[in-house]
N, C-alpha and C positions, 0 to 999 in steps of 0.2 A: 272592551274590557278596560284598556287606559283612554279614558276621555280628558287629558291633561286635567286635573283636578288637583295635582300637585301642585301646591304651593300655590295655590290660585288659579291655574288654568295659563289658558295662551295671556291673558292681558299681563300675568306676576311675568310670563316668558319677555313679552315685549320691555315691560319696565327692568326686568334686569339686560338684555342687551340693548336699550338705551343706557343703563348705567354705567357697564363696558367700557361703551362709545366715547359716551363721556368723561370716564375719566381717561382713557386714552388721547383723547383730544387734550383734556388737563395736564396731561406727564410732557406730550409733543411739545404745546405749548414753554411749558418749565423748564425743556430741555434749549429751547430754541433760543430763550431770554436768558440764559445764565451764561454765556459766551461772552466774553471781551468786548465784542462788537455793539453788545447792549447796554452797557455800561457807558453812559453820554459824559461829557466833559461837561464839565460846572459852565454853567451860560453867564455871560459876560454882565457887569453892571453896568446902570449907567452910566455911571463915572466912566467906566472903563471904554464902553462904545464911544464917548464924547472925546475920551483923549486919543485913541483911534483914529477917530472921525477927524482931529486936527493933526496929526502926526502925518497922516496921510495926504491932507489938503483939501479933502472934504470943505470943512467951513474953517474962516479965517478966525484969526487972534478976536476981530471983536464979537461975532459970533459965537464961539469955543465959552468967551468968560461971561455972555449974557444967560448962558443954557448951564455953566456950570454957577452961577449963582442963583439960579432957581433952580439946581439940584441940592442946594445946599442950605437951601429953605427951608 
């Protein structure tokens, strides 16, 4: 008597708990990235890496002003 013909039969069944799925995976997802931990710290510039890189002792004084004058290019 019911041969699922509602609403489309079993294929409208599959398509709606694939859509479930998926937005359940979508909400997971939103929940997961809104946390503190996902929020990244602004990445460093050049500039900012090269004087790093010489504070540190990475590359010396004449090194540091050939790279930061072709930063400045």
């Amino acid at each position: 008597m019911h041969d699922f013909n509602f609403f489309g039969g079993g294929w409208m069944m599959f398509i709606w708990w694939f859509l479930v799925i998926a937005l359940v995976i979508v909400a997971v997802r939103a929940v997961m990235n809104s946390g503190p931990a996902s929020q990244t710290q602004p990445k460093e510039t050049p500039m900012e890496i090269l004087k790093r890189r010489y504070a540190e002792g990475e590359i010396d004084e004449e090194e540091f002003n050939k790279r930061k004058n072709e930063l400045l290019k």
